[in-house]
C-alpha positions in Angstrom: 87.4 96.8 95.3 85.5 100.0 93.5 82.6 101.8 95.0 79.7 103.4 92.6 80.4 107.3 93.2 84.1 107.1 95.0 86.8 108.7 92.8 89.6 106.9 92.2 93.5 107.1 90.2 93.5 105.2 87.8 97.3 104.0 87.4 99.0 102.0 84.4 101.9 101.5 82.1 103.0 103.2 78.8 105.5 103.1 76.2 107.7 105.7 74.9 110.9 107.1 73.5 113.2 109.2 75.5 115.0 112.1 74.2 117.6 109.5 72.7 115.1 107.5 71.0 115.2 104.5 73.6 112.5 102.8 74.4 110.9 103.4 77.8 108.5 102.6 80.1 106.8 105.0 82.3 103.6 105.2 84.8 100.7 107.6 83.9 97.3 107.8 85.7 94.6 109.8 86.0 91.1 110.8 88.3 87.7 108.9 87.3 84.3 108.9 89.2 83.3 105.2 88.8 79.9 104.9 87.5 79.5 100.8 87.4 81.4 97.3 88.2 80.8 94.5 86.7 84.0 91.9 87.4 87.1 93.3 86.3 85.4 95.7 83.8 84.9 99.2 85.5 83.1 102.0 83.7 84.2 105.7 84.6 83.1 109.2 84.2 84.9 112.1 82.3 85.1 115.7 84.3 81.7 116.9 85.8 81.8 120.3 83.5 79.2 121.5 85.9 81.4 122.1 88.9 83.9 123.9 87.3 84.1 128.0 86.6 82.8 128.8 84.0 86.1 130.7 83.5 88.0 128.1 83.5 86.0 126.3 80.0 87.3 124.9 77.5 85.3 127.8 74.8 83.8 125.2 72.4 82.1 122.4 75.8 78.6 122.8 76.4 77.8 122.0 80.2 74.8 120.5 79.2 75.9 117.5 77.4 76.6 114.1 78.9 80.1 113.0 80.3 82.1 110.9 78.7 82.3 107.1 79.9 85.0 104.8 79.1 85.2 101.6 80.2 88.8 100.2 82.2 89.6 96.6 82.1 91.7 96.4 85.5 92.3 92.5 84.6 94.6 93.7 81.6 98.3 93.7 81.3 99.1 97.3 81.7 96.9 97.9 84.5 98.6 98.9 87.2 96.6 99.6 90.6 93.6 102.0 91.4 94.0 104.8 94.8 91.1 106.1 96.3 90.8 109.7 96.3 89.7 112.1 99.0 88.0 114.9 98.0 91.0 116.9 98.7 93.3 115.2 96.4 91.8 115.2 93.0 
């Protein structure tokens, strides 16, 4: 399902209060470069600090350190469903 290199949105479910105090339940998602696959396991990447202007930096990030992985279990509960990106939709 996941290809080394493809971006992807990463969809799942969260938990909340509304402005009432009820509890809700919303989608959130977010981009990832996948970096490996193994079964239902999927490590990502954080941002690529090095394709962005340098204008546009957080002031303390250093473009030379590593970016962040973080590992997505697409088996569990809250996992919703992963959309392939286009370079024009990140």
């Amino acid at each position: 399902m996941f290809e080394v290199g493809k971006s992807y949105r990463f969809v799942w479910l969260e938990t909340g209060r509304d402005d009432d105090g009820k509890s809700i339940t919303f989608e959130s998602s977010i981009v990832y470069e996948v970096a490996a696959v193994d079964g239902a396991l999927v490590k990502v990447l954080g941002p690529d600090w090095t394709k962005v202007e340098e204008y546009m930096l957080p002031p303390s990030l250093d473009r030379n350190e590593p970016r962040d992985e973080t590992i997505i279990n697409t088996a569990g509960l809250f996992f919703v469903r992963a959309e392939l990106q286009h370079d024009n939709q990140q």
